[in-house]
Backbone as CSV, one residue per row, in Angstrom:
resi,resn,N_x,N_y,N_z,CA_x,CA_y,CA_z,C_x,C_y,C_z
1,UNK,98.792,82.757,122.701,98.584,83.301,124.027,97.283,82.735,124.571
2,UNK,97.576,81.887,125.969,96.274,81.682,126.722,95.775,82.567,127.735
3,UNK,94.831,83.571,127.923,94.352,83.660,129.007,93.195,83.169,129.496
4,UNK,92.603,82.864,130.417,91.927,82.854,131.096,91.812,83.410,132.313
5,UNK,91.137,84.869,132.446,89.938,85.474,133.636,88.910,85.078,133.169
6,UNK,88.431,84.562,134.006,86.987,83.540,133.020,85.542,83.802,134.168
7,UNK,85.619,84.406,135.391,84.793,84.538,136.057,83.221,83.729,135.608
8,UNK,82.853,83.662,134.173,81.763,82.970,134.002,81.921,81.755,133.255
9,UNK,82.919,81.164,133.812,83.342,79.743,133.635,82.123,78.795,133.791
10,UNK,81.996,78.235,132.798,80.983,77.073,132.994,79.105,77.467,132.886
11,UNK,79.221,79.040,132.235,78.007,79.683,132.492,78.077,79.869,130.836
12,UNK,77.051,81.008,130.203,76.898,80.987,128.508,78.073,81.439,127.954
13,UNK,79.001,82.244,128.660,79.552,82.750,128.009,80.690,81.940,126.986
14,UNK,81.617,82.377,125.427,81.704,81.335,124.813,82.830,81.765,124.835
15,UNK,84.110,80.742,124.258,85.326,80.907,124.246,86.059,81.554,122.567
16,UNK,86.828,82.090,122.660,87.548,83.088,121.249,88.662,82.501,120.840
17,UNK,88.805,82.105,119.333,90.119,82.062,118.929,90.171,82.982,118.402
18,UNK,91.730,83.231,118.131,91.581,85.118,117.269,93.185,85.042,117.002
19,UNK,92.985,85.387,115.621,94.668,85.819,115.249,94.219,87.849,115.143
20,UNK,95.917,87.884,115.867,95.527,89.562,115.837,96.931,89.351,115.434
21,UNK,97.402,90.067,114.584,98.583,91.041,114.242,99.798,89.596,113.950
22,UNK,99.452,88.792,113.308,100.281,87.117,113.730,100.286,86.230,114.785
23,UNK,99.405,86.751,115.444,99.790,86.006,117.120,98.581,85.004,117.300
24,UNK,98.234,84.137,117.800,97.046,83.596,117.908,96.431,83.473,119.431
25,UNK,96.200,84.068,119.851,94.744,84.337,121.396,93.595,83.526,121.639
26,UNK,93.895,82.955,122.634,92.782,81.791,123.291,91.926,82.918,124.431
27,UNK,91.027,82.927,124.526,90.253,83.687,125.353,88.904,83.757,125.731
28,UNK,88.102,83.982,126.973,86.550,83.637,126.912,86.458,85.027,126.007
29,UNK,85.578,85.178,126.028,84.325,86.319,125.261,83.904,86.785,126.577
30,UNK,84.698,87.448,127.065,83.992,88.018,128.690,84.040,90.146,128.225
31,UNK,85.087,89.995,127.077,85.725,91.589,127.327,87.195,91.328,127.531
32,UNK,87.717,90.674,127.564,89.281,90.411,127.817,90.135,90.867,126.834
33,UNK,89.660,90.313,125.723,90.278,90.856,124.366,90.483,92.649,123.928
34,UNK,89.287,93.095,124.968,89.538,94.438,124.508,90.494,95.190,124.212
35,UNK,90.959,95.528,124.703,92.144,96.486,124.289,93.050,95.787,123.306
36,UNK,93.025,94.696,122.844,94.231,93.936,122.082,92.845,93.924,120.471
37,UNK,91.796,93.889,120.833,90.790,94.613,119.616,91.017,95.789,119.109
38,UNK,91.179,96.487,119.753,91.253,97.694,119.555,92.540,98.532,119.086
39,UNK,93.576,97.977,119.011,94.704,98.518,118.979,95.738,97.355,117.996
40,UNK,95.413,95.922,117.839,96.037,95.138,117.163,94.735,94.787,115.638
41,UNK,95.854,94.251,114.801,94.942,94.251,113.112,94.516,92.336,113.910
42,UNK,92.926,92.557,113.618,92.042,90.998,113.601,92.122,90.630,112.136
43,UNK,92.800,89.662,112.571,92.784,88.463,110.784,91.672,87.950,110.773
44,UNK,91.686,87.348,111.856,90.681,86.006,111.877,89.877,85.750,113.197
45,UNK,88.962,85.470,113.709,88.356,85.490,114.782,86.722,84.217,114.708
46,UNK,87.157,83.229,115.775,86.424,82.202,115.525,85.911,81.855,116.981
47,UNK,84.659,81.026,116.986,84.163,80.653,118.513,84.902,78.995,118.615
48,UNK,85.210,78.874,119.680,85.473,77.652,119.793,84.929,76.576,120.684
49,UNK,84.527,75.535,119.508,82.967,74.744,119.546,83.710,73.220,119.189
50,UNK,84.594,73.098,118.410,84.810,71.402,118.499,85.037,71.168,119.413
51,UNK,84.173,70.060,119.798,85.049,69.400,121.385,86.011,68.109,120.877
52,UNK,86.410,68.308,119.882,87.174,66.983,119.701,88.528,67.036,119.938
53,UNK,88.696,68.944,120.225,89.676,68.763,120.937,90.173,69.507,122.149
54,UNK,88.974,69.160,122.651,88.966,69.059,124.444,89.236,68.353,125.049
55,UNK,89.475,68.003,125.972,90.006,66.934,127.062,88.788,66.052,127.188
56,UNK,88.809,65.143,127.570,87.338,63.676,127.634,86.572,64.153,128.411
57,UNK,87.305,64.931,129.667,86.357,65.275,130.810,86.529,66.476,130.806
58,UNK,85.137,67.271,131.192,84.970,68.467,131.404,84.502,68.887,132.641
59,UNK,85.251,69.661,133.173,84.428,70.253,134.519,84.107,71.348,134.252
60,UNK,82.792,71.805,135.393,82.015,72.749,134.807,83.038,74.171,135.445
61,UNK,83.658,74.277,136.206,84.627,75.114,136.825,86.196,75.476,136.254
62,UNK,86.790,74.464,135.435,88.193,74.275,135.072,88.531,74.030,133.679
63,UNK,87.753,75.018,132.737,87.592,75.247,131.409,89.169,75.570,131.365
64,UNK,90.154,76.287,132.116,91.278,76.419,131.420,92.562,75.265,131.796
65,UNK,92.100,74.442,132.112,92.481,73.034,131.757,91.990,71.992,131.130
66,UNK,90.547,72.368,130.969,89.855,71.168,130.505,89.309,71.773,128.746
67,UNK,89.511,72.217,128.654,89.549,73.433,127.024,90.628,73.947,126.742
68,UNK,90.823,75.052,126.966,91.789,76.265,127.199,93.415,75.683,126.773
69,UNK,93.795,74.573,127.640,94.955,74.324,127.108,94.988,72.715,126.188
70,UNK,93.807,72.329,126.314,93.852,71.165,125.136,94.160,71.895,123.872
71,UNK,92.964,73.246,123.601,93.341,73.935,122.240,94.334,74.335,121.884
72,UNK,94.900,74.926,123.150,95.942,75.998,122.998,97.392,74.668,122.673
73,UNK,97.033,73.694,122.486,98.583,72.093,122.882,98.070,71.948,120.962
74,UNK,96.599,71.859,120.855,96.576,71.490,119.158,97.111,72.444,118.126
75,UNK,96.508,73.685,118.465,96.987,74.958,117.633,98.152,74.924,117.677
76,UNK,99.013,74.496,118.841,100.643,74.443,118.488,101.364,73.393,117.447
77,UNK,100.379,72.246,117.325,100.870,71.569,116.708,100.472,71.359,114.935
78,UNK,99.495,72.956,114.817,99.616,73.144,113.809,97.813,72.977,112.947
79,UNK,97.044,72.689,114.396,95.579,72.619,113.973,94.823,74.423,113.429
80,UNK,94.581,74.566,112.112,93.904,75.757,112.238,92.706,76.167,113.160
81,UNK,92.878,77.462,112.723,91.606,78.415,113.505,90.664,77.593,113.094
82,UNK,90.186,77.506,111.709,89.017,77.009,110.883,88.274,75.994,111.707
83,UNK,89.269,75.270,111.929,89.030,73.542,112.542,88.249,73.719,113.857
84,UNK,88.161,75.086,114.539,88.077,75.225,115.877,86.698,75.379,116.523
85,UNK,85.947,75.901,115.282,84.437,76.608,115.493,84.899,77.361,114.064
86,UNK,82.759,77.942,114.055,82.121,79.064,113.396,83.075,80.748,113.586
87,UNK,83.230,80.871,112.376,83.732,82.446,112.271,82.811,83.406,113.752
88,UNK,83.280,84.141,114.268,82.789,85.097,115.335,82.344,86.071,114.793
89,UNK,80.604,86.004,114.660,79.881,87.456,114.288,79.764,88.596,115.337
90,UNK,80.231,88.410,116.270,80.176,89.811,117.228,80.816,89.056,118.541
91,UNK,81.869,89.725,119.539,82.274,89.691,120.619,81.841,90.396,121.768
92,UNK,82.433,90.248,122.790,81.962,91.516,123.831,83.097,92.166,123.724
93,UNK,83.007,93.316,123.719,84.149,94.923,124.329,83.422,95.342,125.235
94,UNK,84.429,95.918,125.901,84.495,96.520,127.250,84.166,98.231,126.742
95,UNK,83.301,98.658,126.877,83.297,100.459,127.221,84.948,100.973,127.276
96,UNK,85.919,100.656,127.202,86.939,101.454,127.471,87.415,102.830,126.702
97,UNK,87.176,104.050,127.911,87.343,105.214,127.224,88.691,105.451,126.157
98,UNK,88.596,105.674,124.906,89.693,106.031,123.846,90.812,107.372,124.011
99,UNK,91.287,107.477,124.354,92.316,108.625,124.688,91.907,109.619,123.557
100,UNK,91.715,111.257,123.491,91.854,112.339,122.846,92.847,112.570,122.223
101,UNK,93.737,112.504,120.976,94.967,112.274,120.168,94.467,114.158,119.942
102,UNK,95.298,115.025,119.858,95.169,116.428,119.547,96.224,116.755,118.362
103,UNK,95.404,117.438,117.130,96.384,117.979,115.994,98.058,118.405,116.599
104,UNK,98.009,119.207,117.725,99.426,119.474,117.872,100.342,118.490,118.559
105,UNK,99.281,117.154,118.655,100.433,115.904,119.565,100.098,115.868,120.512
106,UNK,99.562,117.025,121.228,99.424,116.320,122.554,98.256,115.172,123.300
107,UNK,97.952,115.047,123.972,96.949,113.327,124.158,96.388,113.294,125.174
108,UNK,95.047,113.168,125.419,94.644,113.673,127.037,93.475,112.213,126.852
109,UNK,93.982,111.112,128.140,93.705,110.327,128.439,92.538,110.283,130.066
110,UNK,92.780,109.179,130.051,92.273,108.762,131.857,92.699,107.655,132.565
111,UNK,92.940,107.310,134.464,93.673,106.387,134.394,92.453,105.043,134.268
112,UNK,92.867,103.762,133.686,91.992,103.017,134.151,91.758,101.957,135.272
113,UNK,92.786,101.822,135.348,93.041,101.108,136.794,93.856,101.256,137.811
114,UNK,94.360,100.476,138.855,95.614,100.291,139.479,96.000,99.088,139.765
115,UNK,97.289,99.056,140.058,97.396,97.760,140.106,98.397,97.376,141.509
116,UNK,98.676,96.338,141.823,99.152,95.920,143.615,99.498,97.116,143.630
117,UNK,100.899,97.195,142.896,101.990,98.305,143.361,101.750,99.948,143.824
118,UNK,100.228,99.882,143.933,99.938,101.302,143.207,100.251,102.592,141.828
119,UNK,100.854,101.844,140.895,100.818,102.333,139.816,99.213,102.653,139.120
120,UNK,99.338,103.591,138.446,98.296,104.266,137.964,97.873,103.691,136.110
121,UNK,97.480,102.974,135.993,97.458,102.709,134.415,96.223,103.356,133.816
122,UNK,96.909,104.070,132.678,96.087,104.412,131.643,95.545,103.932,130.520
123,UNK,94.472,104.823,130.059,94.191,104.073,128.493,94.629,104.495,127.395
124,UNK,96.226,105.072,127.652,97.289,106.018,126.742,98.134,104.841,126.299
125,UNK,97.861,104.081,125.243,99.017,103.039,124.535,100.066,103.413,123.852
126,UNK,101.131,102.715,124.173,102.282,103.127,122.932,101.766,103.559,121.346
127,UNK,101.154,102.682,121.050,100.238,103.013,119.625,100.099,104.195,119.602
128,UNK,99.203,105.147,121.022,98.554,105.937,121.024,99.729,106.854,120.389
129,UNK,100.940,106.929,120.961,101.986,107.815,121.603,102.343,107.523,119.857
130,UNK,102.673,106.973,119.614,103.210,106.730,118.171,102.432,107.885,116.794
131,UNK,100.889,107.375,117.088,100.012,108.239,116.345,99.655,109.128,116.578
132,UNK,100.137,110.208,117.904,99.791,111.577,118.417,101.100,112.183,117.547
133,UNK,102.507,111.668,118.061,103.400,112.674,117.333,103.306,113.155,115.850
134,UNK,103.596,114.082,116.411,103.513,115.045,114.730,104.958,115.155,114.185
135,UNK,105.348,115.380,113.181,106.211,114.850,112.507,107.277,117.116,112.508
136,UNK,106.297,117.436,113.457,107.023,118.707,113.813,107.454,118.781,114.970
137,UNK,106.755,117.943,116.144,106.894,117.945,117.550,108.391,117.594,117.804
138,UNK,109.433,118.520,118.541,110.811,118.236,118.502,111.104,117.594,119.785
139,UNK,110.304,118.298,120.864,110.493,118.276,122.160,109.743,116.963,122.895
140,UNK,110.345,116.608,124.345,109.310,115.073,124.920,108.225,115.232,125.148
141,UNK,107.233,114.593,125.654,106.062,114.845,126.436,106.350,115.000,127.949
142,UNK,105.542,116.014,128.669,105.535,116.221,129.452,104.252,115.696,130.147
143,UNK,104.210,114.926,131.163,102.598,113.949,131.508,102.146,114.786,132.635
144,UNK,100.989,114.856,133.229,100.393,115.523,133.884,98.969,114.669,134.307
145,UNK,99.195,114.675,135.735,98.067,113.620,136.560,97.313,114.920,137.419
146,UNK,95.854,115.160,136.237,95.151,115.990,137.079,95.897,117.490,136.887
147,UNK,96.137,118.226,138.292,96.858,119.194,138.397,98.386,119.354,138.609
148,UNK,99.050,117.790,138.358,100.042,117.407,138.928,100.805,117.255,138.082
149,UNK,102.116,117.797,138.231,102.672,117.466,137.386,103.753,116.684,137.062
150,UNK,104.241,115.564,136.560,105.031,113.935,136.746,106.375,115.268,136.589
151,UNK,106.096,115.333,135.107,107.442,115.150,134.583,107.555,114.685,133.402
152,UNK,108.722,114.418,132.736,108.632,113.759,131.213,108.539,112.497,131.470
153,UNK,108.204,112.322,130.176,107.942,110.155,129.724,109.138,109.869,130.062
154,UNK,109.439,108.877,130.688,110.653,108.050,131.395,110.982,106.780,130.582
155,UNK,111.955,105.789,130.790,111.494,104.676,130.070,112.419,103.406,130.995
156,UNK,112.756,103.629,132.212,113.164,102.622,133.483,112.713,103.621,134.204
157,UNK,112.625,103.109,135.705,112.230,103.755,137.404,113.591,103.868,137.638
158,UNK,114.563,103.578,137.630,115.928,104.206,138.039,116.318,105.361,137.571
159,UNK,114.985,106.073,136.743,116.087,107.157,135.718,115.647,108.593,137.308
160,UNK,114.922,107.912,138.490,114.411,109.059,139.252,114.553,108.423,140.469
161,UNK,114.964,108.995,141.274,115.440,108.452,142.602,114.246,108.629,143.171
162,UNK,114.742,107.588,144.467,113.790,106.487,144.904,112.448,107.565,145.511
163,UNK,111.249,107.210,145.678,110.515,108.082,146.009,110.135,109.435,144.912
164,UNK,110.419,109.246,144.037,109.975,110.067,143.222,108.804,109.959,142.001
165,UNK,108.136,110.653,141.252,107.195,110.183,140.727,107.425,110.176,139.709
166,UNK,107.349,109.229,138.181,107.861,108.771,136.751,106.207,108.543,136.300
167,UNK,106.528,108.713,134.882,105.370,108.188,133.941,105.986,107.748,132.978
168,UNK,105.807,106.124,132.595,107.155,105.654,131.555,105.780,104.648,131.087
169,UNK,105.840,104.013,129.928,105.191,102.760,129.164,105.753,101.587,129.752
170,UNK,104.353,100.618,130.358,104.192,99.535,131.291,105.035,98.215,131.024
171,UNK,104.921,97.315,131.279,104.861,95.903,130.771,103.483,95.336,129.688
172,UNK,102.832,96.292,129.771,101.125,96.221,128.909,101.109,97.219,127.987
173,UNK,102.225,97.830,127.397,102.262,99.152,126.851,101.125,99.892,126.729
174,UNK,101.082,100.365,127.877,100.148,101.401,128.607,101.204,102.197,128.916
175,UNK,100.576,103.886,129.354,101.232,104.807,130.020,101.047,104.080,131.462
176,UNK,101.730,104.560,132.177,101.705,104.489,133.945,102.549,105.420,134.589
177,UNK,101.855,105.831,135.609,102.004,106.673,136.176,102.667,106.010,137.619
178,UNK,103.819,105.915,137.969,104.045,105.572,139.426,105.257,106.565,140.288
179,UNK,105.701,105.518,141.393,106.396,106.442,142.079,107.454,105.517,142.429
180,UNK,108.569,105.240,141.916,109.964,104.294,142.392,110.058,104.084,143.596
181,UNK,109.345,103.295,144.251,109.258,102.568,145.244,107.991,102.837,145.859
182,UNK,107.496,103.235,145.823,105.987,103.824,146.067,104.770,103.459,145.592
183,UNK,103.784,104.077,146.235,102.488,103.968,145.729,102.244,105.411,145.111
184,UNK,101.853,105.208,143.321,101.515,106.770,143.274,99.853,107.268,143.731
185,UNK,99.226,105.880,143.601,97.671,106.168,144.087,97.819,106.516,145.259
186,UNK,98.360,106.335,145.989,98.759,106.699,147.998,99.229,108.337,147.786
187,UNK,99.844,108.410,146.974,100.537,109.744,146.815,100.074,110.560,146.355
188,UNK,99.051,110.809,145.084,98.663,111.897,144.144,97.092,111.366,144.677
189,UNK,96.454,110.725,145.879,94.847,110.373,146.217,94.588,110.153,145.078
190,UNK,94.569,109.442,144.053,94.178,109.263,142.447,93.547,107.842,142.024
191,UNK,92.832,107.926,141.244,92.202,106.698,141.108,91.523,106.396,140.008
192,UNK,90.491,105.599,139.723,90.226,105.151,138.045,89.225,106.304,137.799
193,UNK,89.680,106.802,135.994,89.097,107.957,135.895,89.848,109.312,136.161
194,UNK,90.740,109.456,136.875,91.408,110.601,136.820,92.408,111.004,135.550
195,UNK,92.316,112.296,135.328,92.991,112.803,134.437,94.312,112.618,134.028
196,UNK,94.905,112.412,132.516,96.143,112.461,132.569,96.408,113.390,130.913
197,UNK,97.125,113.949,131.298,97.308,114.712,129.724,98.789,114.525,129.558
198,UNK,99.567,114.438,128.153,100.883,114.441,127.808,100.402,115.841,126.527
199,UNK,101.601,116.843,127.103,101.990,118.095,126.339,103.241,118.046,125.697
């Protein structure tokens, strides 16, 4: 996986190889990695410093063409992490608040962002949802934005006609909070930081 949000492209900040969970992640060291730190097993985690296999030319602006996918074309063809740079003694993470996991299952989060659609994303991961249930809990979760109340965990926007409000696990397996065809931030005035609890 390549990303690049690189906002300090061409400035100190340094670039990450990283096997998490089998997968291998190209990434600056900006905070990007966070949540995939935090929630996936790190094998291996290295800075990446050979330039031998970078592109000839470097611009100081277009690291994810002129780096980014030279590495990401070698590693496919089978170049290790090792080869890439020095082992990574410390990264940046992001502050991101950890969701409250409660003995009886239930999980009281916050949202952290939004996104175009106005969906509401949380910092409630499938993981999370996995390691809250209790192995007594029979019944669904019921999600709750603030004083509001969704409804149960969903798992498509068709399961609620149009205009209505769902909380189902994202494309980012995150909770989200939206509204089938809607904006739920337009709808519930809600925004980063607001409450979400599953009962």
């Amino acid at each position: 996986f390549v990303a690049v949000v690189d906002p300090g492209v061409g400035g100190s900040r340094r670039i990450l190889a990283a096997r998490y969970s089998g997968r291998v992640v190209l990434a600056p060291d900006n905070g990007l990695v966070t949540m995939l730190h935090r929630d996936a097993e790190l094998e291996e985690l290295r800075f990446v410093e050979s330039r031998r296999y970078f592109a000839a030319q470097i611009s100081n602006t277009f690291h994810g063409r002129d780096i980014f996918a030279p590495v990401a074309a070698h590693l496919s063809r089978g170049v290790p992490l090792s080869q890439l740079g020095p082992p990574a003694d410390r990264i940046e993470v992001l502050n991101v608040p950890r969701p409250v996991l409660h003995p009886d299952g239930g999980i009281e989060g916050q949202v952290l962002t939004i996104d175009r659609f106005g969906n509401l994303i949380t910092n409630i991961s499938d993981i999370d949802l996995s390691a809250a249930r209790s192995p007594h809990r029979g019944k669904p979760y019921e999600v709750t934005l603030g004083e509001q109340v969704i409804g149960p965990l969903r798992v498509t926007y068709g399961e609620v006609a149009p205009g209505s409000p769902l909380a189902l696990i994202g494309s980012a397996r995150l909770l989200e909070i939206a509204v089938n065809g809607g904006s739920a931030a337009e709808r519930f005035s809600a925004g980063v930081g607001a409450s979400v609890r599953l009962r």
